[in-house]
C-alpha positions as CSV (number, residue, x, y, z in Angstrom):
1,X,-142.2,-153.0,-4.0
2,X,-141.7,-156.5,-5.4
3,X,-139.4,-159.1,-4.0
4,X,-137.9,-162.2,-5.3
5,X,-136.1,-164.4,-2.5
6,X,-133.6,-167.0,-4.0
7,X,-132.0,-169.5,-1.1
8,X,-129.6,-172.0,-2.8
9,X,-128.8,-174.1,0.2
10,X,-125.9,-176.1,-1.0
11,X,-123.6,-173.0,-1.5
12,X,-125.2,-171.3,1.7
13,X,-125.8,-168.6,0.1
14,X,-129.1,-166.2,0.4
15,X,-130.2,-163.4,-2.3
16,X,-132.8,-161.0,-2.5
17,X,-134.2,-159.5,-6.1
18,X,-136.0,-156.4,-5.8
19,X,-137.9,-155.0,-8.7
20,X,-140.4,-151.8,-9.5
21,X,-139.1,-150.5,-6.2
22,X,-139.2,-147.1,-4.9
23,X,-136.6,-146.1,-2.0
24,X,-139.3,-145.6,0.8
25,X,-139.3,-149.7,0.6
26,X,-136.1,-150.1,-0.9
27,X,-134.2,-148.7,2.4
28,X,-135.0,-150.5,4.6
29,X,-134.5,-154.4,2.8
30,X,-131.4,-152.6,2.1
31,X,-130.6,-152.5,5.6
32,X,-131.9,-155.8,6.7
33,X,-130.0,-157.5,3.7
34,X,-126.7,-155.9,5.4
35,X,-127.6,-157.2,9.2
36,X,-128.6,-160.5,7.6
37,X,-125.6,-160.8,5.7
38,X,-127.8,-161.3,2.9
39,X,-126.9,-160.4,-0.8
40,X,-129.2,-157.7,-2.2
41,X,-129.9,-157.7,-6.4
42,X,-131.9,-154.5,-8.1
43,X,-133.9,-155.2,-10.9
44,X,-132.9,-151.9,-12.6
45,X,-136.0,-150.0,-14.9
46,X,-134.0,-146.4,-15.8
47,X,-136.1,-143.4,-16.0
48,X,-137.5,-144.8,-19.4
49,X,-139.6,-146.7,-17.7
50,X,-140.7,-144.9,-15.5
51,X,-141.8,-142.0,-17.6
52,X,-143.1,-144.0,-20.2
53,X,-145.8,-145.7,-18.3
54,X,-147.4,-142.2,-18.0
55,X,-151.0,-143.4,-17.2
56,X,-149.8,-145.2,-14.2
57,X,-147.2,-142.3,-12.7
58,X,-150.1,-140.0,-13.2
59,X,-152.2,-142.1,-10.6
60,X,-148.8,-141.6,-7.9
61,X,-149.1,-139.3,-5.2
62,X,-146.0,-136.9,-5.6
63,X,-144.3,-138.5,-2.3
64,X,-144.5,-141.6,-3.9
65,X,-143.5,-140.3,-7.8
66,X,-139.9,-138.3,-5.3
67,X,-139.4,-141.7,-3.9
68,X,-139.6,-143.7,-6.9
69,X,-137.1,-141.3,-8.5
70,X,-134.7,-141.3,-5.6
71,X,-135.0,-145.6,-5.9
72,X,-133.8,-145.3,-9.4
73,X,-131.4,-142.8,-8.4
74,X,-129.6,-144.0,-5.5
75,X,-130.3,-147.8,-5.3
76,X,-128.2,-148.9,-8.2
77,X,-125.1,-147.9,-5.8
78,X,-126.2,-149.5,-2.9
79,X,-127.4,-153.0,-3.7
80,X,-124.6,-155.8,-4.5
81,X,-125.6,-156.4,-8.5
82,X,-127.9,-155.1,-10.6
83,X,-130.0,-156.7,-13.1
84,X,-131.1,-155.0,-16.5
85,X,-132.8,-156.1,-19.4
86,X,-130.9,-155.0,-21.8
87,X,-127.7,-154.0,-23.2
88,X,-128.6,-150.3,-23.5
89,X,-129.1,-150.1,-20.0
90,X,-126.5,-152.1,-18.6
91,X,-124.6,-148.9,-20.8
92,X,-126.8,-146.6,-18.6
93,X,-125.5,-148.1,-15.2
94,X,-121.8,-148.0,-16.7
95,X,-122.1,-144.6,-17.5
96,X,-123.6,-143.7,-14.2
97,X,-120.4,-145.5,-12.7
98,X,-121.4,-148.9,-11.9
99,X,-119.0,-151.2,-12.0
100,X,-118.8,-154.0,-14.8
101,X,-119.1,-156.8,-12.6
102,X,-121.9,-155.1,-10.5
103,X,-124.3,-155.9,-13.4
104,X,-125.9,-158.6,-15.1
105,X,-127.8,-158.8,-18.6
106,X,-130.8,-160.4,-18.0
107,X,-132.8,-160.3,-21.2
108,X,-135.4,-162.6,-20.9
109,X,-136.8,-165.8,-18.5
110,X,-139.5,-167.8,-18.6
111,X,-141.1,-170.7,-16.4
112,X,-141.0,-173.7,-19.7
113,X,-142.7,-176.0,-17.2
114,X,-145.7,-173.4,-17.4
115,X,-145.4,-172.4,-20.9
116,X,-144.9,-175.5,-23.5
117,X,-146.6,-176.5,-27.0
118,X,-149.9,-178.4,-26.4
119,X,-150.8,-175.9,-23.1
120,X,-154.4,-176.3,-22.4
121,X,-156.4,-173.8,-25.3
122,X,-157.8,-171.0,-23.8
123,X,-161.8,-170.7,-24.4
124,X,-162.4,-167.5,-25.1
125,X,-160.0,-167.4,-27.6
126,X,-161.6,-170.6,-29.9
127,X,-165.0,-169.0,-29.6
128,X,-163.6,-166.1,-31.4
129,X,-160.8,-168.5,-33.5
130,X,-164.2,-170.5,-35.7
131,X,-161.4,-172.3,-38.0
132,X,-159.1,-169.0,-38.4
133,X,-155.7,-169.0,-38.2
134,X,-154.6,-166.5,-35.1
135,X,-152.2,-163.9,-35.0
136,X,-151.5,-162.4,-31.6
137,X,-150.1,-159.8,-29.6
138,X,-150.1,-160.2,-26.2
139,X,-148.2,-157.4,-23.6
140,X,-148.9,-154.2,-22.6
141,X,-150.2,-151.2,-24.5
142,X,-147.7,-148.7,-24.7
143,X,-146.5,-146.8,-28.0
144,X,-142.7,-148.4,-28.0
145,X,-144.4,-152.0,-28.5
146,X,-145.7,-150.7,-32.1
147,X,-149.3,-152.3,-31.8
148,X,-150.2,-149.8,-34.0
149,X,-147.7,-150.7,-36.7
150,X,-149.7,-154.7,-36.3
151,X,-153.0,-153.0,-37.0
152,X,-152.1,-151.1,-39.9
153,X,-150.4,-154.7,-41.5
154,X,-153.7,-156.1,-40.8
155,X,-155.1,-153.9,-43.0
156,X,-153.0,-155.0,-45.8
157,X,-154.0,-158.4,-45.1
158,X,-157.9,-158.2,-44.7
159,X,-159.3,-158.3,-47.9
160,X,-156.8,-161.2,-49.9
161,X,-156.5,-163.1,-45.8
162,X,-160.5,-163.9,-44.7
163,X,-158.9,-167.0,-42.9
164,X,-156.9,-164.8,-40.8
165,X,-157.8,-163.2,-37.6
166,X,-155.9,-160.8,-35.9
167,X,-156.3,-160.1,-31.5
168,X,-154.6,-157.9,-29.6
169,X,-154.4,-159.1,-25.8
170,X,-153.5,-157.0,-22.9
171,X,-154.9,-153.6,-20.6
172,X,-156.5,-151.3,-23.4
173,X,-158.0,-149.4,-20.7
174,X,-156.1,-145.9,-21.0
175,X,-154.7,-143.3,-23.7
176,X,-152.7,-145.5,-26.3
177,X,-155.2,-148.4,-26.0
178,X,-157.8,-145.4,-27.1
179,X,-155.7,-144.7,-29.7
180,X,-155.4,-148.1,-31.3
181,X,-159.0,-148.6,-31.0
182,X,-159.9,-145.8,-33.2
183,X,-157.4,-146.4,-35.6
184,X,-159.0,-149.9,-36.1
185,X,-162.3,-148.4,-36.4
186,X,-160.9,-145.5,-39.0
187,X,-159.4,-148.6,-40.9
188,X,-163.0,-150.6,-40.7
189,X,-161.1,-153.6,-39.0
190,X,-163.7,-154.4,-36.8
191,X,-164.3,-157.7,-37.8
192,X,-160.5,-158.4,-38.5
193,X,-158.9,-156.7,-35.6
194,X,-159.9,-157.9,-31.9
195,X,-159.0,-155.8,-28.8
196,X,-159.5,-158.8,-26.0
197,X,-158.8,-156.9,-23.3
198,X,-156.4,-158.2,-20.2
199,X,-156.1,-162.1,-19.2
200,X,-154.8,-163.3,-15.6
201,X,-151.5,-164.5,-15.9
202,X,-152.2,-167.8,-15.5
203,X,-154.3,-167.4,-18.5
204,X,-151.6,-167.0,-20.5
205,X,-149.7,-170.0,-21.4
206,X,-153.4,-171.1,-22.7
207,X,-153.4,-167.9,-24.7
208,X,-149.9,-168.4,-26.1
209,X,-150.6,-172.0,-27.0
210,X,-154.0,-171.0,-28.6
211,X,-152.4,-168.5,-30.9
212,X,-150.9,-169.5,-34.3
213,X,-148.5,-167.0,-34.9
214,X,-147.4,-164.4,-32.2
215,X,-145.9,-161.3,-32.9
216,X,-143.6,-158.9,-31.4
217,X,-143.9,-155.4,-33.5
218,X,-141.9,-153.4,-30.9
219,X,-140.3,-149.6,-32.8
220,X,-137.2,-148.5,-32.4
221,X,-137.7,-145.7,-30.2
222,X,-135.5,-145.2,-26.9
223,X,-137.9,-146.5,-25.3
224,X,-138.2,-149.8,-27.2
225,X,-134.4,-150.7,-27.6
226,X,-134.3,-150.5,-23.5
227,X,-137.2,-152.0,-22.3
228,X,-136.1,-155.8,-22.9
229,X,-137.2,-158.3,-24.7
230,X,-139.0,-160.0,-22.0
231,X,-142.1,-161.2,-23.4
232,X,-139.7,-163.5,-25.8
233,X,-139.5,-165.9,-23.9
234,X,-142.7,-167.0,-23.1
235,X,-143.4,-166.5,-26.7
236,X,-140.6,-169.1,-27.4
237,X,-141.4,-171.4,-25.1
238,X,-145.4,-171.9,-26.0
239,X,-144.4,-173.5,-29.3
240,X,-146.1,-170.6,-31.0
241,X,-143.7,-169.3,-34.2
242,X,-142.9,-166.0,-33.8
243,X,-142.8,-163.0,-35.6
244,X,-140.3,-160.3,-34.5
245,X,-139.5,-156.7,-35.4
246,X,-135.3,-156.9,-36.0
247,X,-134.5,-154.4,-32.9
248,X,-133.0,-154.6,-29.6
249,X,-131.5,-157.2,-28.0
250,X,-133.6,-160.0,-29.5
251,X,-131.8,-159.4,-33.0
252,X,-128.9,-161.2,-30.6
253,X,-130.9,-164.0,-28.3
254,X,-132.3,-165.5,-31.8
255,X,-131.5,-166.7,-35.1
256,X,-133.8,-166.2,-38.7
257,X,-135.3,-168.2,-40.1
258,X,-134.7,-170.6,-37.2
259,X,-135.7,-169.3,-33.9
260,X,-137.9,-166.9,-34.5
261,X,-139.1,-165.3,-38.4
262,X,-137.5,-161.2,-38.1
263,X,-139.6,-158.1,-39.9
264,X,-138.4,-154.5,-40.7
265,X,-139.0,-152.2,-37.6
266,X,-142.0,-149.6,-38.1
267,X,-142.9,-151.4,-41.3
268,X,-146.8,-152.9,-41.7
269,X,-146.0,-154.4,-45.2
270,X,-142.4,-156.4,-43.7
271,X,-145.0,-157.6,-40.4
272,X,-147.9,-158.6,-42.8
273,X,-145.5,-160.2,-45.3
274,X,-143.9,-161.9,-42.4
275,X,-147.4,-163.3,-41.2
276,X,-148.4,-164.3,-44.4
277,X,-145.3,-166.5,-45.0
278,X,-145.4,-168.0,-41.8
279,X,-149.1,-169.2,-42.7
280,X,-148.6,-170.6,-45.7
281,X,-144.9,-172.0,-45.3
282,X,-145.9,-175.3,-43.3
283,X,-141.8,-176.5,-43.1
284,X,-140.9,-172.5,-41.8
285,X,-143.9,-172.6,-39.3
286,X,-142.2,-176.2,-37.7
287,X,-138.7,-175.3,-37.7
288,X,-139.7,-172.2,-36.0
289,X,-141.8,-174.1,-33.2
290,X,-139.1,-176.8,-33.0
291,X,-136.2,-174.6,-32.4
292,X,-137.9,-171.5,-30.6
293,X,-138.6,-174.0,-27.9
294,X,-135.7,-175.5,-27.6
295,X,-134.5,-171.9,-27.4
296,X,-136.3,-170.8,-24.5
297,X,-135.5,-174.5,-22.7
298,X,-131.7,-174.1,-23.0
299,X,-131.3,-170.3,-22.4
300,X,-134.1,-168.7,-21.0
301,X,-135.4,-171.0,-18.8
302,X,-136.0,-169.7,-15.3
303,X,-133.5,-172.7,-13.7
304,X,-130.4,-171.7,-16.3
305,X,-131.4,-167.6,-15.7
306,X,-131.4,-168.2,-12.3
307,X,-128.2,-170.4,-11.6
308,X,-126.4,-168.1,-13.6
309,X,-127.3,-165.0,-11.4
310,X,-126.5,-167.3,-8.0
311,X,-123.0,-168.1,-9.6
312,X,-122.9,-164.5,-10.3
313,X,-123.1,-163.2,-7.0
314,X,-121.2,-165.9,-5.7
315,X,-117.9,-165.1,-7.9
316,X,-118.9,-161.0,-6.5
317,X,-119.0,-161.9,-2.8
318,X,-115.3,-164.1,-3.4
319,X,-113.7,-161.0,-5.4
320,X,-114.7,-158.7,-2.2
């Protein structure tokens, strides 16, 4: 269990997040929130992702995989809001019988004091950059985020694009991240294609700012349309342009063209086209720093995210 505690003083009034939790923990902050007087948020995950990070539910004991369930199950009902990241979700918890004003959108938030243009470049990433232009991935390896769908568009890009280098950052060490590896070895991408394995997070606002272009190839499997377009905001707020697959909630947090440069979902030719223009288009590639920042500054900023869950809360506890 994770926990987020969030005191805003002036209004007196106390809230506690808590996220990836099962109900063995979940229980009892549930009932020291209620002697406290202390309002209780649930950073809500649905089933999908809980199933769909097989590798780590297979390492669960099944005690802990019944208690997990029964969190997603029953905490939802018992916790004064919930917070989802994404519309298709938030539909989840209305169909379940939550209550409208029991749940807020929370799409994406970042810290833009620790992510901003000019960040420190990471080291290990200009060894391996030698005057190429980078185009990154960075997240977790799971099938919905379509990393495979990037390696196959680097494939179309290898032989006219030798000033282009493509690296995939995050945990490779289970099933999918097998599966990617041998599909850049079947492609002979070796050289092209670079699995860089996991950073620390505070390693990655250097790894963000080091990157050219960053791309977001997510499908649009059930999976991918609920997880959230978390990772977005970070992205945004490096300064980094951005290449996005149009799906989910994102096609709705950013503009074309302005914010962030949209591909076709499940399409390697629409993500390699999309890289290509954004490294030969110098007046696309600095509207799309220029505004994706300002972007993540004005709405996704974890001050503005987390004022407007406070007030949130605050307009629940007065309608009670």
């Amino acid at each position: 269990m994770r926990l987020i505690v969030a005191n805003n003083r002036l209004r007196r009034l106390d809230l506690i997040i808590m996220y990836e939790t099962s109900l063995d923990y979940g229980l009892p902050v549930f009932l020291i929130a209620r002697l406290l007087g202390i309002k209780l948020a649930y950073l809500y995950g649905d089933w999908v992702d809980y199933f769909g990070n097989s590798d780590r539910v297979r390492k669960l004991t099944l005690l802990k995989r019944i208690s997990e369930a029964l969190g997603l199950t029953l905490l939802p009902y018992m916790v004064d809001v919930n917070l989802v990241l994404s519309k298709f979700l938030r539909r989840v918890l209305l169909r379940r019988g939550i209550k409208e004003n029991r749940i807020i959108l929370l799409q994406s938030i970042v810290d833009c004091d620790k992510f901003y243009p000019n960040a420190p470049l990471h080291p290990g990433l200009m060894d391996l950059k030698d005057g190429k232009k980078l185009a990154l991935y960075l997240g977790s390896f799971l099938p919905h985020q379509g990393i495979h769908y990037l390696i196959e568009a680097a494939s179309r890009l290898e032989v006219t694009r030798n000033d282009l280098l493509f690296v995939i950052v995050g945990n490779h060490d289970h099933e999918f991240g097998r599966v990617c590896r041998d599909k850049i070895r079947s492609l002979d991408l070796d050289r092209f294609v670079i699995m860089f394995g996991e950073v620390p997070f505070d390693e990655v606002p250097s790894v963000l700012a080091t990157a050219d272009i960053l791309v977001t190839p997510r499908d649009d499997s059930k999976e991918g349309i609920s997880a959230g377009p978390m990772k977005i905001a970070e992205y945004l707020a490096s300064g980094t342009p951005v290449v996005a697959t149009y799906v989910g909630d994102i096609t709705e947090m950013a503009q074309n063209g302005r914010d962030v440069l949209f591909c076709k979902v499940r399409q390697p030719e629409s993500i390699a086209s999309a890289i290509l223009k954004l490294s030969t288009d110098r007046d696309l590639y600095d509207t799309l720093s220029c505004y994706g920042r300002r972007l993540a500054e004005t709405q996704y900023d974890n001050s503005v995210v987390c004022a407007k869950i406070v007030e949130s809360v605050k307009k629940l506890a007065v309608r009670r």
